[in-house]
C-alpha positions in Angstrom: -22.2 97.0 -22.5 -18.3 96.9 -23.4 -19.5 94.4 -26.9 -22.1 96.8 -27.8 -19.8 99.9 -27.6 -17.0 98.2 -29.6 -19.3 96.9 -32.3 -21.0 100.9 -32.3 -17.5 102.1 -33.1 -17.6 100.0 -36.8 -18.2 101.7 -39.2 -21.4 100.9 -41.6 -19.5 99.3 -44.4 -17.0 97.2 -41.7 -19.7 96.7 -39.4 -22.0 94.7 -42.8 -19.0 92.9 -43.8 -18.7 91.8 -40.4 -22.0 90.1 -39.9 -22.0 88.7 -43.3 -19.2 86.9 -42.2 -20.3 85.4 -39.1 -23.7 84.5 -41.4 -21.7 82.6 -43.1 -19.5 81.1 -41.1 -22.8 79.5 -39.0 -24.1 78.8 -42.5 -21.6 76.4 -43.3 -20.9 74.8 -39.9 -17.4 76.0 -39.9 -16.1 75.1 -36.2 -14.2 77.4 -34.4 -10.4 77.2 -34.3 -9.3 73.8 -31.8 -7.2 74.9 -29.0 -3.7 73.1 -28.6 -3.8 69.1 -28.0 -2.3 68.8 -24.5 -1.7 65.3 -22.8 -4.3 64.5 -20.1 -2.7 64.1 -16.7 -1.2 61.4 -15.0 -3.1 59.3 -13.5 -1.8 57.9 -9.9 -3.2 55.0 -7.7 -3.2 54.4 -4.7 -0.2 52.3 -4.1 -1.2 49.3 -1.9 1.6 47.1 -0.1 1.7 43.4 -1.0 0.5 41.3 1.7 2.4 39.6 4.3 3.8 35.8 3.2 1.4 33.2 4.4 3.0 31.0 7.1 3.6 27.4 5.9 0.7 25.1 6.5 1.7 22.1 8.7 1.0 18.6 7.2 -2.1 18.0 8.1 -1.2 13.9 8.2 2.4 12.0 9.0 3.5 9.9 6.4 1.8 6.4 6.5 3.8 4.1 8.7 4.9 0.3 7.0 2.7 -2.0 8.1 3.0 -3.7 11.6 5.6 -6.0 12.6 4.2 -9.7 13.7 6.0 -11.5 16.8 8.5 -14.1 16.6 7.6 -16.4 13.5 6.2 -19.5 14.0 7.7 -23.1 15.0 7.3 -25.9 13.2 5.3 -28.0 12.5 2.3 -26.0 12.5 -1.2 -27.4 13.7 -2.8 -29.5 10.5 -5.3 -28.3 8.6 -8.9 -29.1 9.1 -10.2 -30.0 5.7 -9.3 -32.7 3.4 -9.4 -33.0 -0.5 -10.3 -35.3 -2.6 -9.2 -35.9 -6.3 -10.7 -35.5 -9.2 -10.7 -37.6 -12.6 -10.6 -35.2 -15.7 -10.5 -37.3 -18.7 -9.3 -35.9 -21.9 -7.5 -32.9 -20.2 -3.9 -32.9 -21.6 -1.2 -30.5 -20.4 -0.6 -28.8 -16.6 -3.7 -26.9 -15.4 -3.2 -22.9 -15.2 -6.2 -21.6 -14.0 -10.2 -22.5 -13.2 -12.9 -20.4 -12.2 -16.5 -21.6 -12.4 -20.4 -20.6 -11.6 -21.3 -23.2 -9.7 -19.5 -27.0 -8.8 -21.3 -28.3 -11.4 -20.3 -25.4 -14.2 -17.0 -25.4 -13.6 -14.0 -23.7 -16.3 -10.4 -24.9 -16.6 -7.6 -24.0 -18.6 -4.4 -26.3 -19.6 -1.2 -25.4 -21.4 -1.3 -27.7 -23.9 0.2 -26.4 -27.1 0.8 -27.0 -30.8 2.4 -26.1 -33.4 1.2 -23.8 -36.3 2.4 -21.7 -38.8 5.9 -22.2 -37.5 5.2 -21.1 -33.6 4.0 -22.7 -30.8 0.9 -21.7 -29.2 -0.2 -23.0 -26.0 -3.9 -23.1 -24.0 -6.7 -24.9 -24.0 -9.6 -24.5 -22.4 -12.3 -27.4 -20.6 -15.5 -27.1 -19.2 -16.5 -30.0 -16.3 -20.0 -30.7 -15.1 -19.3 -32.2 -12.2 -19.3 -35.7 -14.1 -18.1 -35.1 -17.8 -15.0 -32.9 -19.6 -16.0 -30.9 -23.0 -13.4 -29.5 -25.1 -13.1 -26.3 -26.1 -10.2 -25.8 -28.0 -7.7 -23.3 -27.7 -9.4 -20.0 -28.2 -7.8 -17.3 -30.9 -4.6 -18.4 -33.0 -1.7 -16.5 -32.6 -1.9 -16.1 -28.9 -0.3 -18.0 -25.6 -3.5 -18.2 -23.4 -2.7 -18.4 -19.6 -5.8 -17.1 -17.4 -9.3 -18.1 -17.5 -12.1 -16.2 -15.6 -16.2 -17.1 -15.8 -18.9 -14.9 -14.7 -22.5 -15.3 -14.9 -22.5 -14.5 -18.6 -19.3 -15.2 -20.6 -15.9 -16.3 -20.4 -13.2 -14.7 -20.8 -9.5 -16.0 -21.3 -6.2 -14.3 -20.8 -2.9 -14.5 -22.5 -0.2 -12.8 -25.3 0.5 -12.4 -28.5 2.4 -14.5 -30.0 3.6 -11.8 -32.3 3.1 -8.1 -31.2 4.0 -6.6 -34.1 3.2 -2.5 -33.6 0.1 -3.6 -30.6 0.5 -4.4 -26.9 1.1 -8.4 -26.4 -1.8 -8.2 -23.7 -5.0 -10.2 -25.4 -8.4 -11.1 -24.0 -11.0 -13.2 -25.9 -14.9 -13.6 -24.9 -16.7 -16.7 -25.6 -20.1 -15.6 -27.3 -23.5 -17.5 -26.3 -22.9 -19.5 -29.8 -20.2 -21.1 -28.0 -17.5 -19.6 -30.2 -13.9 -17.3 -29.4 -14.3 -13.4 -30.4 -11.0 -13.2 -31.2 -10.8 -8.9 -31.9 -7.2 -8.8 -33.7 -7.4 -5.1 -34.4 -7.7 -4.4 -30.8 -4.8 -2.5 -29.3 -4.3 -4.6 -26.5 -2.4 -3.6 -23.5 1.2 -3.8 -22.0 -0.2 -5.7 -19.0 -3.3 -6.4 -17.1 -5.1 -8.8 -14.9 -8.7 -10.5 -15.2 -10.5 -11.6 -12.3 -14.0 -12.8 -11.2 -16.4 -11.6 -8.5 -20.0 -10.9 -8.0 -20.8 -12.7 -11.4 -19.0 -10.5 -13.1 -15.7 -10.2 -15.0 -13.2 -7.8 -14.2 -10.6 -6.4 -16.4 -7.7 -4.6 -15.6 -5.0 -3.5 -18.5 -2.0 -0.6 -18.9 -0.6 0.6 -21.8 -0.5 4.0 -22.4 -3.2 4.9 -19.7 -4.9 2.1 -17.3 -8.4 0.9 -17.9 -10.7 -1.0 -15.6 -13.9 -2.1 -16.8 -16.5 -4.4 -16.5 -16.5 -7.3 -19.6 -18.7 -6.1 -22.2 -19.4 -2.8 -19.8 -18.0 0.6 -19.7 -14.5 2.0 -18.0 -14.8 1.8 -14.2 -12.8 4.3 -11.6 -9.7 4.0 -11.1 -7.1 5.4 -8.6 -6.3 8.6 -9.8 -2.8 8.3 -8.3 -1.6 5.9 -11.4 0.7 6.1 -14.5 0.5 3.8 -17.7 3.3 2.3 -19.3 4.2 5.5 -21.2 4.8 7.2 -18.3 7.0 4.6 -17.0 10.5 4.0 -17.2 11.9 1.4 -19.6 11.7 -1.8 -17.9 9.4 -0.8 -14.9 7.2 -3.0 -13.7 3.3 -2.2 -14.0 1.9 0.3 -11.1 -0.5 -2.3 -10.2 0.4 -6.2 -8.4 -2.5 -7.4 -7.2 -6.7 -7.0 -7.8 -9.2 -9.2 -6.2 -13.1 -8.3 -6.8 -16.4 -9.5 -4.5 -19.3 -8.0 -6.3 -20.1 -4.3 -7.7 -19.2 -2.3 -4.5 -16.6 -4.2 -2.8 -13.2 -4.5 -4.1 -8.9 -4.5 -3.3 -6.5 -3.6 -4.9 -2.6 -3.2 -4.5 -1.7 0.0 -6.6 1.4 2.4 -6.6 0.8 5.4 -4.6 1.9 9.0 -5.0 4.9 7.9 -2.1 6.3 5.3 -4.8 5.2 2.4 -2.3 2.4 -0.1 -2.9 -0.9 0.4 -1.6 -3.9 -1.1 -0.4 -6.8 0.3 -2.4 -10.8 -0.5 -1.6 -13.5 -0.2 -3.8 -17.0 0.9 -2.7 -18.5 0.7 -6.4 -17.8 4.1 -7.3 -14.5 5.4 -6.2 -11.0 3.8 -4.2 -9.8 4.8 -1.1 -6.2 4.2 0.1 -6.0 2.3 3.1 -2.7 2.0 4.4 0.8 1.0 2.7 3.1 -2.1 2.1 6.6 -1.6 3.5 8.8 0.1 0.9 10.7 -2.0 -1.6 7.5 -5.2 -1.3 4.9 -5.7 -3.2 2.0 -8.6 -3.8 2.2 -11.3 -5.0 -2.1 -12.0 -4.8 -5.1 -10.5 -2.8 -8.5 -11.3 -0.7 -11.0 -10.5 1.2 -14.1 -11.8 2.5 -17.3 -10.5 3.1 -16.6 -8.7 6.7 -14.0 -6.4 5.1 -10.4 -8.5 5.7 -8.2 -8.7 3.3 -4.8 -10.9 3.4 -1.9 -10.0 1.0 1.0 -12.3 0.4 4.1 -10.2 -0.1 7.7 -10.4 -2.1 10.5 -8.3 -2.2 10.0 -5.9 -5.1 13.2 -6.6 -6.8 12.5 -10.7 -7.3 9.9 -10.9 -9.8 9.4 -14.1 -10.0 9.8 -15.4 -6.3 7.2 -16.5 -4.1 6.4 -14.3 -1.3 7.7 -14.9 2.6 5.4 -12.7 4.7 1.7 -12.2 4.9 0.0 -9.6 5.8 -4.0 -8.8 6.7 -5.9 -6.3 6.6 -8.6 -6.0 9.4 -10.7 -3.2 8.8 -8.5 -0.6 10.9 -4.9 -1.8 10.7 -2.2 -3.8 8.0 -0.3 -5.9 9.7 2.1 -9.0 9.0 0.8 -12.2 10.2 3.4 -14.5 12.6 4.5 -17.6 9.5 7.1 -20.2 9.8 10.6 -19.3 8.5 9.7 -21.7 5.8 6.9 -20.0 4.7 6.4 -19.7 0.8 3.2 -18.6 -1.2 1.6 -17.1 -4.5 -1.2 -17.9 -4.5 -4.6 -16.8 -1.6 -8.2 -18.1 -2.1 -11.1 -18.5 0.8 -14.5 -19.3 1.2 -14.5 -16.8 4.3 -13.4 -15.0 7.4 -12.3 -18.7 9.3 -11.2 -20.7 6.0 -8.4 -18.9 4.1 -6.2 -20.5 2.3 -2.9 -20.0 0.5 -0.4 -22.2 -2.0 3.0 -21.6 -2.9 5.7 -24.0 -4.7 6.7 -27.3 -3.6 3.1 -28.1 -2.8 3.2 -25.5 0.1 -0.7 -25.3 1.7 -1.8 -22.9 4.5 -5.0 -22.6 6.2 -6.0 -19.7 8.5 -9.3 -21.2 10.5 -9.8 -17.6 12.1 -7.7 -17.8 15.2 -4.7 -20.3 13.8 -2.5 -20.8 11.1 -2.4 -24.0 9.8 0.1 -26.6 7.8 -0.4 -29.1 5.1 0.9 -30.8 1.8 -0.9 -30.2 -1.4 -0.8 -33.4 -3.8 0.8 -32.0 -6.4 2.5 -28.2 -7.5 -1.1 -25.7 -7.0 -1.5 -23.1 -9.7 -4.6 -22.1 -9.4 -7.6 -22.2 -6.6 -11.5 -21.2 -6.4 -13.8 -21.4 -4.0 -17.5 -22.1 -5.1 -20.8 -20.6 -3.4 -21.1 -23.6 -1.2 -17.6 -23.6 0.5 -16.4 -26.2 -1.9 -12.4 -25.0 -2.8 -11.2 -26.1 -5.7 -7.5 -27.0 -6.8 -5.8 -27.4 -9.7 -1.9 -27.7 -11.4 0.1 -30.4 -12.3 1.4 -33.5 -11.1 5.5 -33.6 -11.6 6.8 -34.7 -14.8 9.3 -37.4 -14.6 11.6 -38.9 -17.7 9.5 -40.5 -19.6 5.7 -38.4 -19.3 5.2 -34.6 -19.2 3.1 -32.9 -16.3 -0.2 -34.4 -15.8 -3.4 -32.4 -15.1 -4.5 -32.7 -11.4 -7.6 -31.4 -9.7 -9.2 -31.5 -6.1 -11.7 -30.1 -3.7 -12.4 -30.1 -0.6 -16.6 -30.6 -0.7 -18.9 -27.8 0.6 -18.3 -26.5 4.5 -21.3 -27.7 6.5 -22.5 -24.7 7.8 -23.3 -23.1 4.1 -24.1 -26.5 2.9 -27.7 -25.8 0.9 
């Protein structure tokens, strides 16, 4: 009513121009004067108090107690052993016997460190393969290297040694002998820092550091590993591998002595797809070998960490709950553990030091000459071989020995 009577008081001619104005102005889509930008207002949330600190979570496990202590050690002499060897004739084989490893008692693979000379350096190694009657020669197997492990599984060979230059690659170097009965020597391979090869289930193992740690199958693909490791890069100058000792049964049953995340060596098992830590060494040891038989023992010679090169002087065994040291003479020296099973373990350390756990008792004897190296066939048969001392006029002579099958798994 108010618009209507305001507009009424225009006059004719105001009251025209008027509306041709607004005409226009919704002709051309003019937009009506914008009031003033003003900012929007604040925005407040809700103020919520941060929450109470959590309590500190207990450990949920103590730290891993050394292994047990044995009793008193053992007086001498200790009972004899029960099994006797007998020697073996090699013909042909020059130079002190390193390692053997074998298929069978009648397929049997040794390796000597006989040496020459080329190009200026001397390389040393030689590898033999017995019958069980005759020795053929196989030569030494990739120039440039010093070969000092040998390792047989149902389908190749495999020998272990360094470079004898190392020029920009890790001095670590394996070479497989082919079905054609020749080396494949891979010199563009990388190599590692440090590894070990062993046999088990027919199979060849292979375990190397050098920037990172690989364990594989020969000829297979990378296997687990203990994720609680470091590779050489990692390491401090001079440090010794994180790794001492690897023994292998088959695909799903393995040990291993490892670093752990505590800085100690551990006792690692395999199940055939991931480790498990078992249990600890005392701090400042480590192993000098490993292995276990078929009902789940394992027996680990052990060192002080510090003396790399000495032999250990305790032993300790893992029985499927519990590591602990096994009662050994004062005199008690070793390197090297082999067995055909649960009742017949056997260890060899310098000075032609023998032991033989029968299952209950730990027994005493005298090797024949200095052991290097032991295997045990399917039949119970345990093999020796080393080197028989030299003297002033000859060098070390190859010696080998066995013991025959055990009865019981005599076929």
């Amino acid at each position: 009513m108010l618009k209507r009577h305001a507009i009424s008081l225009l006059s004719p001619p105001l009251l025209a121009a008027s509306l041709a104005s607004f005409a226009l102005a919704c002709t051309n889509n003019v937009p009506p004067p914008s009031l003033p930008n003003r900012p929007p207002p604040p925005v407040v949330w809700p103020v919520t108090p941060p929450p109470p600190p959590e309590p500190p979570v207990p450990a949920t496990t103590p730290p891993a107690p050394p292994p047990e202590l044995a009793g008193a050690p053992l007086a001498e002499p200790l009972p004899p052993l029960t099994r006797s060897f007998t020697d073996v004739a090699l013909p042909g084989v020059r130079g002190a016997l390193t390692a053997i490893s074998g298929r069978s008692e009648k397929d049997l693979w040794l390796l000597s460190n006989e040496g020459t000379e080329k190009w200026g350096r001397y390389e040393s190694g030689a590898v033999y393969q017995y019958d069980g009657k005759r020795v053929k020669a196989l030569g030494h197997p990739c120039d440039g290297a010093n070969w000092w492990d040998l390792v047989a599984g149902k389908d190749t060979v495999v020998a272990t040694g360094y470079r004898a230059w190392s020029r920009g690659v890790y001095p670590f170097f394996r070479a497989t002998l082919s079905a054609n009965g020749k080396w494949r020597c891979d010199y563009h391979d990388l190599g590692f820092a440090s590894g070990l090869t062993r046999g088990g289930g027919g199979r060849v193992w292979q375990l190397g550091c050098g920037s990172e740690c690989r364990f594989d199958v020969a000829g297979g693909e990378a296997i687990a590993f203990p994720s609680v490791h470091r590779g050489s890069a990692a390491r401090e100058p001079g440090a010794p591998p994180p790794y001492s000792a690897l023994a292998m049964t088959g695909a799903a049953d393995g040990w291993l002595v490892h670093e752990g995340e505590d800085g100690r060596d551990w006792l690692f098992r395999f199940n055939g797809v991931a480790w498990t830590a078992l249990a600890p060494l005392a701090e400042d040891t480590t192993a000098t070998d490993v292995w276990g038989d078929a009902e789940g023992n394992a027996w680990i010679p052990v060192r002080e960490a510090d003396k790399e090169d000495a032999p250990a002087t305790a032993l300790l065994r893992w029985d499927g709950r519990v590591l602990a040291h096994v009662a050994v003479p004062p005199s008690f020296q070793v390197g090297v553990v082999r067995g055909t099973g649960p009742r017949d373990v056997w260890l060899f350390g310098p000075d032609r030091r023998m032991y033989q756990w029968d299952g209950a008792t730990l027994r005493q004897g005298k090797a024949a000459f200095d052991v290097n190296d032991a295997w045990a066939a399917p039949d119970g048969d345990l093999w020796l071989v080393g080197a028989q001392e030299a003297s002033d006029d000859k060098p070390p002579q190859p010696r080998a020995a066995h013991t025959g099958p055990l009865p019981e798994v005599r076929k």
